[in-house]
Backbone as JSON, one array per atom type, in Angstrom:
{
  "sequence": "XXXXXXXXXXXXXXXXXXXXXXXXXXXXXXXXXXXXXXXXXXXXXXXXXXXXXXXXXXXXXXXXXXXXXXXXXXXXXXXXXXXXXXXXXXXXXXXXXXXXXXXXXXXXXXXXXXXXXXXXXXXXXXXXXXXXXXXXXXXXXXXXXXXXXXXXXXXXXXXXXXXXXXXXXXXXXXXXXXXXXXXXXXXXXXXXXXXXXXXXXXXXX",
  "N": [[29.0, 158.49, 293.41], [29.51, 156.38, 291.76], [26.46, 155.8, 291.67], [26.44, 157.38, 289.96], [27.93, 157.0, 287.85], [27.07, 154.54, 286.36], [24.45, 155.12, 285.83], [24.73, 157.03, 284.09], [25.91, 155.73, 282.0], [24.34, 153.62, 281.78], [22.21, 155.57, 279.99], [23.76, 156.04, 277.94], [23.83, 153.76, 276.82], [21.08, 152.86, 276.16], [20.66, 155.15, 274.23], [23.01, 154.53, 272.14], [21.45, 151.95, 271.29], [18.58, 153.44, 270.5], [19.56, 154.31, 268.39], [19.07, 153.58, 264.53], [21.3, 152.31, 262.82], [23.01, 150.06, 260.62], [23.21, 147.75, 262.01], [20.67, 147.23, 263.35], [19.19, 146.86, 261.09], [20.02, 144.77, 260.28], [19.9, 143.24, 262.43], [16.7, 142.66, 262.53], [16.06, 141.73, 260.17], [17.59, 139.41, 260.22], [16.0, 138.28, 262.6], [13.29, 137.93, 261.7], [13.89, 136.73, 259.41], [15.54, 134.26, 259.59], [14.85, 133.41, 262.87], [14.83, 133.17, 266.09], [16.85, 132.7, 267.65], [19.34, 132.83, 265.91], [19.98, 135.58, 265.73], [19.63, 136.38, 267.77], [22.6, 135.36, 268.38], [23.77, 136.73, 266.15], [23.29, 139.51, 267.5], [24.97, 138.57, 270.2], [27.47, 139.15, 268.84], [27.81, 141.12, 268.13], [28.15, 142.72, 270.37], [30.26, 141.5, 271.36], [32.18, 142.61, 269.74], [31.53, 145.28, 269.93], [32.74, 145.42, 272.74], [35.18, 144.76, 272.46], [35.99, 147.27, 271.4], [36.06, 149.01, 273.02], [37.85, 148.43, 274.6], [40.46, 148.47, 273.0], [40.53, 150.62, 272.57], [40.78, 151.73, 274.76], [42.96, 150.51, 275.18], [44.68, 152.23, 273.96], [45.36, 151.05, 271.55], [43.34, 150.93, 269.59], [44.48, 153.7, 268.1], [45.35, 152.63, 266.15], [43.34, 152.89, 264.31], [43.29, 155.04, 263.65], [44.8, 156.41, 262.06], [44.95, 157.7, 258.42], [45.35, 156.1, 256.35], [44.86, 153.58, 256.8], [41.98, 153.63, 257.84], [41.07, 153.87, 255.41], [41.12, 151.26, 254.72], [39.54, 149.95, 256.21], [37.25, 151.53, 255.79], [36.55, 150.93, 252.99], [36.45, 147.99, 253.3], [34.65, 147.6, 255.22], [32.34, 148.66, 254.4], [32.25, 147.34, 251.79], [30.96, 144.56, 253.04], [28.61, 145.34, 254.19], [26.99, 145.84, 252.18], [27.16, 143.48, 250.54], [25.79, 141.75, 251.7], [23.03, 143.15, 252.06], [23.22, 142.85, 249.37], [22.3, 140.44, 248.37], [20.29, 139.8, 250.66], [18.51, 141.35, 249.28], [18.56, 140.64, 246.69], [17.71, 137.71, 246.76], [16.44, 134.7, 245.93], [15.04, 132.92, 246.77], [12.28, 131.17, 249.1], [11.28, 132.81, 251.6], [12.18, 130.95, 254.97], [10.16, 128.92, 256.62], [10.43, 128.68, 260.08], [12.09, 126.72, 262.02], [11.74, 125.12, 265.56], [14.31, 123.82, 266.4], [17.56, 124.89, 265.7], [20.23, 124.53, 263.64], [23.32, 123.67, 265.64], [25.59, 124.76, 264.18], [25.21, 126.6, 263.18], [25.19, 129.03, 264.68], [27.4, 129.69, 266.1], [28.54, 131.03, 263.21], [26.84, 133.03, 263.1], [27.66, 134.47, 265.01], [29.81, 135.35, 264.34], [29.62, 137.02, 262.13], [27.53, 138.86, 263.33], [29.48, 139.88, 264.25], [32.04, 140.66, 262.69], [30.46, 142.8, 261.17], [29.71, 144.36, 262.73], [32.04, 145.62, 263.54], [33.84, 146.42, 261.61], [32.69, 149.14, 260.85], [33.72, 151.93, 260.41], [32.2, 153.75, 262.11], [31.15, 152.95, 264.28], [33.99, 152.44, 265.88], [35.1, 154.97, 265.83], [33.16, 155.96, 267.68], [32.8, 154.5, 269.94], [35.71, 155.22, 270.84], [35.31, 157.63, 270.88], [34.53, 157.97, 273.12], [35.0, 156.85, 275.18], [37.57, 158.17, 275.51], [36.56, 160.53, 276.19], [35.49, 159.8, 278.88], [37.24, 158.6, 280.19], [38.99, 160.89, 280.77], [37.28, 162.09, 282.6], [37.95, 163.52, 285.69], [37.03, 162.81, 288.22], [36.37, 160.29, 287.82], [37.25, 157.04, 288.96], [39.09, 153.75, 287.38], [37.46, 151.86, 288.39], [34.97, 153.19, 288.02], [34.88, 154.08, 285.32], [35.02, 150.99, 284.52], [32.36, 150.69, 285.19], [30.75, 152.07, 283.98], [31.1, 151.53, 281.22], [30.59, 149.05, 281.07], [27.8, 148.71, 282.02], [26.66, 149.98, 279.87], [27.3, 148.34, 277.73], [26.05, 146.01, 277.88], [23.52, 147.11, 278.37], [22.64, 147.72, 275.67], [23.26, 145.27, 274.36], [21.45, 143.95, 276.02], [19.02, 145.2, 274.74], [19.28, 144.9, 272.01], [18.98, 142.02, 272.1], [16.04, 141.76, 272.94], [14.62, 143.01, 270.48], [15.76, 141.34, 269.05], [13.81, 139.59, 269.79], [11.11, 140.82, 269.44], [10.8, 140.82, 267.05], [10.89, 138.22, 266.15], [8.5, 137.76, 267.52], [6.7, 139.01, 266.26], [6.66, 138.61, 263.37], [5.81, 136.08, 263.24], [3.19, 136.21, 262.47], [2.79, 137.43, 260.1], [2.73, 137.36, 256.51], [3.81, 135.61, 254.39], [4.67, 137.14, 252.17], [4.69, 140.17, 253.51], [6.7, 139.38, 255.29], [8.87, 139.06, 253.26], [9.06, 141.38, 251.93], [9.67, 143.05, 254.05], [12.57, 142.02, 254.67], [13.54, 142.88, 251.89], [13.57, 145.36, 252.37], [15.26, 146.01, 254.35], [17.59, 145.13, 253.2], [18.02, 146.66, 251.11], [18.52, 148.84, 253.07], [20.96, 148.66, 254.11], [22.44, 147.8, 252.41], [22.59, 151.17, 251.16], [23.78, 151.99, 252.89], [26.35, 150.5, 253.1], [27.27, 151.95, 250.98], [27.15, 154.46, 251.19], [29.06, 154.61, 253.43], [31.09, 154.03, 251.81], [31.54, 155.56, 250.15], [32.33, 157.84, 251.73], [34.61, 157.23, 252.59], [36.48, 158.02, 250.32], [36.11, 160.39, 250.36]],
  "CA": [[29.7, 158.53, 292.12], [29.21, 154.69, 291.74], [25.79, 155.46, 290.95], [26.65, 158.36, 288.52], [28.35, 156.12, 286.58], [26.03, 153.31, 286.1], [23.01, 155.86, 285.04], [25.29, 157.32, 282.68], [26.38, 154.12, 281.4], [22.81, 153.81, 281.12], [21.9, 156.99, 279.56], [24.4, 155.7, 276.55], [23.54, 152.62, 275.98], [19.93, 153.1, 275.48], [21.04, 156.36, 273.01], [22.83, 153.62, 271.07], [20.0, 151.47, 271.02], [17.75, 154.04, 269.74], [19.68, 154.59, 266.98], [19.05, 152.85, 263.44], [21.75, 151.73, 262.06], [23.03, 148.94, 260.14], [22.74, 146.98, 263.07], [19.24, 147.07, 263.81], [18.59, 146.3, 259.94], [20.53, 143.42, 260.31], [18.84, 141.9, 263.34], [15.56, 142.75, 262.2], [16.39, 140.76, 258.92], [17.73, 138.02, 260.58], [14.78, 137.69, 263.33], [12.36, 137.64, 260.92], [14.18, 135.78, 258.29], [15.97, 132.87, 260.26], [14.49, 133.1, 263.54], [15.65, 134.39, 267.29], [18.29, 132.19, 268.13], [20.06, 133.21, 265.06], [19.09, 136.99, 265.61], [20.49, 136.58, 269.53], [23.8, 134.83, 268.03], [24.38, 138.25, 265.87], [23.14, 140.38, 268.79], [26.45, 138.3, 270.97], [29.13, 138.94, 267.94], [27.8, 142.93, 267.91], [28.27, 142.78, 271.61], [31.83, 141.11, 271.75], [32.88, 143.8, 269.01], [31.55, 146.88, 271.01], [33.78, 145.4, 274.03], [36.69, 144.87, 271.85], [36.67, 148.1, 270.66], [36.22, 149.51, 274.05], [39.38, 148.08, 275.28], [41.47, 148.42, 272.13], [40.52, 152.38, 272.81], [41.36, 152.19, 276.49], [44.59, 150.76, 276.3], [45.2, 152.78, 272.74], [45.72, 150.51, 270.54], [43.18, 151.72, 268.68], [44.84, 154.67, 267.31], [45.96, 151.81, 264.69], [42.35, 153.08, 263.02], [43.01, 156.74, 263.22], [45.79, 156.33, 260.69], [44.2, 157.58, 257.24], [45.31, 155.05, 255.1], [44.31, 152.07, 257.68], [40.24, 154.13, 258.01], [40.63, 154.02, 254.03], [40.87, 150.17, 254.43], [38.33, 149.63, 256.85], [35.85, 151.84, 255.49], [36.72, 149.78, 251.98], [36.02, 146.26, 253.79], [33.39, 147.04, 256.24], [31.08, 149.21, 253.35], [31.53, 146.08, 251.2], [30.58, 143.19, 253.72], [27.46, 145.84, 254.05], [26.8, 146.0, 250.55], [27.28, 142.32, 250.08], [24.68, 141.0, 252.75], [22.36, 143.86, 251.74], [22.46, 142.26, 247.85], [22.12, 138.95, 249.3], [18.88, 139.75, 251.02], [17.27, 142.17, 248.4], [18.29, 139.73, 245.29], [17.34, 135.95, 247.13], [14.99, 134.2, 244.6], [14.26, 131.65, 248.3], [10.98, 131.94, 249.53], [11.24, 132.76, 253.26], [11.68, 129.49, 254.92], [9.43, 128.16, 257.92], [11.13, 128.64, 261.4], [11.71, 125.38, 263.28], [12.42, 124.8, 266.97], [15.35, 123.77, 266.17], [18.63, 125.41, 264.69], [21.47, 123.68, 264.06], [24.42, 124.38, 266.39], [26.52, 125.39, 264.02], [25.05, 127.44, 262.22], [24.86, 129.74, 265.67], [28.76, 130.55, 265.76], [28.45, 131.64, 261.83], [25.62, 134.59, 263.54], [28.32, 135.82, 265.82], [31.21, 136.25, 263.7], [28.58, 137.58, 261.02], [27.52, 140.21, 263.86], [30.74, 141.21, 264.79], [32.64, 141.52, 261.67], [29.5, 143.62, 260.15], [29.95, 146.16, 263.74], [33.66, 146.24, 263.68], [34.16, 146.86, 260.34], [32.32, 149.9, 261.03], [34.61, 153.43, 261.21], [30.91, 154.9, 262.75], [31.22, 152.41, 265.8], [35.54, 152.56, 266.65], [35.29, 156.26, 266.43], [32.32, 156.23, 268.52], [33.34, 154.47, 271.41], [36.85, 155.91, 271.14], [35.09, 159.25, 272.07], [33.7, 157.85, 274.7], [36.22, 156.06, 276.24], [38.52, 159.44, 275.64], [35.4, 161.28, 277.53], [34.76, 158.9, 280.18], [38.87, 158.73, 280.77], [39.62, 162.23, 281.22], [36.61, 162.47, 284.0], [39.14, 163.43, 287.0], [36.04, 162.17, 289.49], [36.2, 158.66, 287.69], [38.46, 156.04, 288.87], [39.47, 152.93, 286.85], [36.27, 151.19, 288.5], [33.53, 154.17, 287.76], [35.09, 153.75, 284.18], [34.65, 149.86, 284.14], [31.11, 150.21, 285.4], [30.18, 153.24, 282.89], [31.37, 151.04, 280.41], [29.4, 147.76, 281.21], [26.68, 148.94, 281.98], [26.22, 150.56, 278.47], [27.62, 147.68, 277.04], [25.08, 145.66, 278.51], [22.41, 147.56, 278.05], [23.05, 147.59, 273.73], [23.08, 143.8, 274.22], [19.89, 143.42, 276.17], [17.85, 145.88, 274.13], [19.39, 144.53, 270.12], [18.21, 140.93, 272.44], [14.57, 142.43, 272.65], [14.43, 143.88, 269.7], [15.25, 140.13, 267.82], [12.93, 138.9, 270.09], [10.02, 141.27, 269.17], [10.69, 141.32, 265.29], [10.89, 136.8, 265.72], [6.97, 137.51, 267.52], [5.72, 139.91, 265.06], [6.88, 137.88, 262.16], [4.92, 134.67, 262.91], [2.01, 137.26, 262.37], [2.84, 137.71, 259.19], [2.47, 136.43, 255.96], [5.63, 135.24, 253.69], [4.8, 138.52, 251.65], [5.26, 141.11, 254.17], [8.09, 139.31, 255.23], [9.83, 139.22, 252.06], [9.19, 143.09, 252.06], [10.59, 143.47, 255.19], [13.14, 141.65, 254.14], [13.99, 143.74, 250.61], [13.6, 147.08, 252.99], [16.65, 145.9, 255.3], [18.41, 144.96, 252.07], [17.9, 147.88, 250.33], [19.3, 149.83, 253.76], [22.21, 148.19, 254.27], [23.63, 148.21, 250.66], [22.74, 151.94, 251.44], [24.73, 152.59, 254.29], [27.62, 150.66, 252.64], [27.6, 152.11, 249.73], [27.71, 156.01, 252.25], [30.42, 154.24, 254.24], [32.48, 153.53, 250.66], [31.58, 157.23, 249.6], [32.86, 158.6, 252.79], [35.99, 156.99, 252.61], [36.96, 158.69, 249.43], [35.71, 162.04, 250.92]],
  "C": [[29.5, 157.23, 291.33], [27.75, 154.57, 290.39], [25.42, 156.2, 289.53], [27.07, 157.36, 287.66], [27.69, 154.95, 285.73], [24.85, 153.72, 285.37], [23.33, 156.56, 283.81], [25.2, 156.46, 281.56], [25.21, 153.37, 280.19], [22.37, 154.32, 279.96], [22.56, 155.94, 277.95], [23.89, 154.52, 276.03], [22.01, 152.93, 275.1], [20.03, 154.56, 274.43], [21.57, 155.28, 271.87], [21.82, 152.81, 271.05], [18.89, 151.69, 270.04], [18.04, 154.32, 267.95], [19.67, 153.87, 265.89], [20.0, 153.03, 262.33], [22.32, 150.48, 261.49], [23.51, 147.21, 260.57], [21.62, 146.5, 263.32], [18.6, 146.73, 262.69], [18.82, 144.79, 259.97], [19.93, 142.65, 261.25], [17.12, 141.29, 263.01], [15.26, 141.47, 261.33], [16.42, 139.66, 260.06], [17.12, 137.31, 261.74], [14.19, 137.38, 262.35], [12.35, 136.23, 260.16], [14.72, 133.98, 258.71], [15.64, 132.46, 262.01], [15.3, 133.87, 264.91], [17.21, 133.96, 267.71], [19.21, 132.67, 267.33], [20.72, 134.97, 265.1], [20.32, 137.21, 267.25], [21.98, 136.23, 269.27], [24.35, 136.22, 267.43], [24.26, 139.18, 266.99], [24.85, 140.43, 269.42], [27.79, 138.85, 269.79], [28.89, 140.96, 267.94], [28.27, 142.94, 269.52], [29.83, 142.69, 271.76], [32.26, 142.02, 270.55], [32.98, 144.91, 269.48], [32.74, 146.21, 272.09], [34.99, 145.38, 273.58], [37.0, 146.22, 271.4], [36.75, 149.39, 271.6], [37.32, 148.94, 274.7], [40.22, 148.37, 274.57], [41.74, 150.1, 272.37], [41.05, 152.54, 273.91], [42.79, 152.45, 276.75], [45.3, 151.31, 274.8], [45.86, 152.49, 272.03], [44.72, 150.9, 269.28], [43.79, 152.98, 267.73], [45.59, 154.27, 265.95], [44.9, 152.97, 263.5], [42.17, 154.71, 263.03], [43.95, 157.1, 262.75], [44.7, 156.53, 259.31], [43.76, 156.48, 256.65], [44.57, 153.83, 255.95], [41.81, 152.39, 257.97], [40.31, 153.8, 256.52], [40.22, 152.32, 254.02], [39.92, 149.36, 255.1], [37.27, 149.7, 256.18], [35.29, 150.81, 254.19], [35.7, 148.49, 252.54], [34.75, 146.17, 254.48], [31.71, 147.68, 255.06], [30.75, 147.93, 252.47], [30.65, 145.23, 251.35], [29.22, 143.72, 253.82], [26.36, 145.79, 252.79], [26.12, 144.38, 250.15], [25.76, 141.45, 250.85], [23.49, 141.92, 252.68], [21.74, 143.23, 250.62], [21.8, 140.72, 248.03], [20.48, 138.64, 249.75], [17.99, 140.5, 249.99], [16.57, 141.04, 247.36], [17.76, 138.24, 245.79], [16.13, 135.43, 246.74], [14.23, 133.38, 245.97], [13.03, 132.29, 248.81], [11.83, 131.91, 251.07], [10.81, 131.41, 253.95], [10.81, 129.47, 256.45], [10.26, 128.14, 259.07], [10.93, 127.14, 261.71], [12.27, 125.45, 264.48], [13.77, 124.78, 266.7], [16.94, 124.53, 265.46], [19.82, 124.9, 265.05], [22.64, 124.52, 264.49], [25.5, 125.44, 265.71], [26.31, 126.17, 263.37], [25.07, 129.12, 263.6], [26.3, 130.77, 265.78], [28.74, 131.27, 264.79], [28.05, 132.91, 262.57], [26.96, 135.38, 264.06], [29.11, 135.89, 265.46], [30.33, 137.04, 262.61], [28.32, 139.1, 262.04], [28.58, 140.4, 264.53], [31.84, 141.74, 264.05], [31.76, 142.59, 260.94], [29.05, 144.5, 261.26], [31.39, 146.53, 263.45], [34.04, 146.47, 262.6], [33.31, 148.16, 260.04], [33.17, 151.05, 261.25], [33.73, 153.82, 262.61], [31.41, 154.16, 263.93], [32.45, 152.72, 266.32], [35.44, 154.1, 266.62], [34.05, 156.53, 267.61], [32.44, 155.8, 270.04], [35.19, 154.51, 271.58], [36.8, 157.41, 271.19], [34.9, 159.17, 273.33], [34.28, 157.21, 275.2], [37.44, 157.44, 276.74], [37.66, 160.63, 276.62], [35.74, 161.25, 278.66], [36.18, 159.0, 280.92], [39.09, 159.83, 281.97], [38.84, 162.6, 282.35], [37.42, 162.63, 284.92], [38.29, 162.71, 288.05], [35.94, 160.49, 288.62], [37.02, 157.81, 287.71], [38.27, 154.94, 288.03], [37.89, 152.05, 286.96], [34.61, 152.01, 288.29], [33.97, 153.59, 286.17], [34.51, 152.24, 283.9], [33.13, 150.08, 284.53], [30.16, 151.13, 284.65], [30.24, 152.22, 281.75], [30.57, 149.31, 279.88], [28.44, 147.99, 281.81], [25.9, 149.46, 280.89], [26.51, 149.41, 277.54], [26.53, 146.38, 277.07], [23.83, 146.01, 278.09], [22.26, 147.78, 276.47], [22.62, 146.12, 273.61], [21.47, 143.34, 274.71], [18.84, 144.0, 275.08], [17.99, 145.34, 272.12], [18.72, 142.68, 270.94], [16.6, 141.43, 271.95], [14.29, 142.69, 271.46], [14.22, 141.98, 268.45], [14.03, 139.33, 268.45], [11.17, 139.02, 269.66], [9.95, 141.01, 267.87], [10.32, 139.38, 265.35], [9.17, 136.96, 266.29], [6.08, 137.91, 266.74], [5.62, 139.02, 263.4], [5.68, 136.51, 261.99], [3.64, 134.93, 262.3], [2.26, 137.47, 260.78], [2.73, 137.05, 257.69], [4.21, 136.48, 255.14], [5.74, 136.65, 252.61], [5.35, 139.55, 252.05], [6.74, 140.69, 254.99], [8.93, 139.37, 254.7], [9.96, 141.15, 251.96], [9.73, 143.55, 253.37], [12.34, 142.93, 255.09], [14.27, 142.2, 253.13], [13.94, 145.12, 251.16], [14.72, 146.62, 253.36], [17.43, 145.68, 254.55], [18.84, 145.91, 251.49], [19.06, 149.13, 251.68], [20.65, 149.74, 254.27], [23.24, 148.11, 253.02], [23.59, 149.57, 250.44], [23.82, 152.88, 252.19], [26.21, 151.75, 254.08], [28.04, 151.24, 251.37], [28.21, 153.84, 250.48], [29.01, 155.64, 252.75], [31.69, 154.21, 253.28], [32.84, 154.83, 250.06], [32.29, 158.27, 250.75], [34.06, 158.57, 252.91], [36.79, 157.66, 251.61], [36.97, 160.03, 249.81], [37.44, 162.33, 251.57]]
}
């Protein structure tokens, strides 16, 4: 059962993974654009948001965000911050600057509150793993510790693979010229002021 749970665990994570959303724009962007360390710093703040919002579901405190009015103010805040860091990258007159070895420390914290207010301000993510925590629960064959190891092991596996993912986009980039980066660049811009602008339209729905 142990190892049911772990391949599951599995199974999910790499499903989120696969999927493209305004997550995977955002790392992309910010491999490319500021480099990996920066890229791995958002990765950790998307990471410590999925776990927060897998516990807040567990011990049902979430059900704060399955109050209408409280999803109306989410969807509000988190479509904006989408919106906002979308215009940000489309409109930026800056040429694409030169990676260096270096990045200053503090600019590293900034990444991971940057990626974890721009997951958790997400409805799509808190209802998503508050199915799957309400799933994974109700299993009668899963005790408390199949649950914790379903649960980090998917959680885990999201983190290593959005890792990879800034790692591949910071090797491909050096490859590139400051053109196609800027167009890579104004694509992830363009999809993220997309997907908050859906997220702001949904909320009215």
């Amino acid at each position: 059962m142990i190892f049911k749970a772990i391949f599951q665990g599995l199974a999910l994570g790499l499903a989120l993974a696969l999927s493209l959303g305004p997550s995977f724009f955002a790392l992309i962007q910010t491999s490319t654009k500021r480099g990996f360390r920066p890229a791995l710093g958002l990765a950790f703040g998307i990471f410590l948001s999925d776990m927060l919002c897998v516990f807040l579901a567990y011990l049902g405190i979430a059900q704060f965000f399955d109050n209408p009015q409280h999803k109306i103010y989410t969807g509000l805040i988190g479509g904006t911050v989408l919106v906002m860091f979308g215009f940000f990258s489309v409109f930026q007159r800056k040429k694409v600057e030169e990676k260096n070895l270096e990045v200053k420390a503090v600019s590293i914290p900034l990444y991971i509150i940057k990626g974890f207010l721009l997951n958790l301000l997400n409805p799509i993510v808190i209802g998503l793993w508050m199915a799957c925590v309400v799933t994974v629960s109700s299993n009668k064959d899963y005790s408390l510790i199949h649950v914790a190891l379903f649960f980090s092991t998917s959680l885990l596996t999201v983190f290593f693979t959005d890792t990879l993912k800034a790692y591949s986009a910071n090797k491909i980039s050096n490859y590139l010229s400051e053109n196609i980066l800027r167009i890579v660049s104004i694509i992830a811009g363009i999809i993220l002021m997309i997907s908050g602008l859906v997220m702001i339209y949904k909320v009215f729905l």
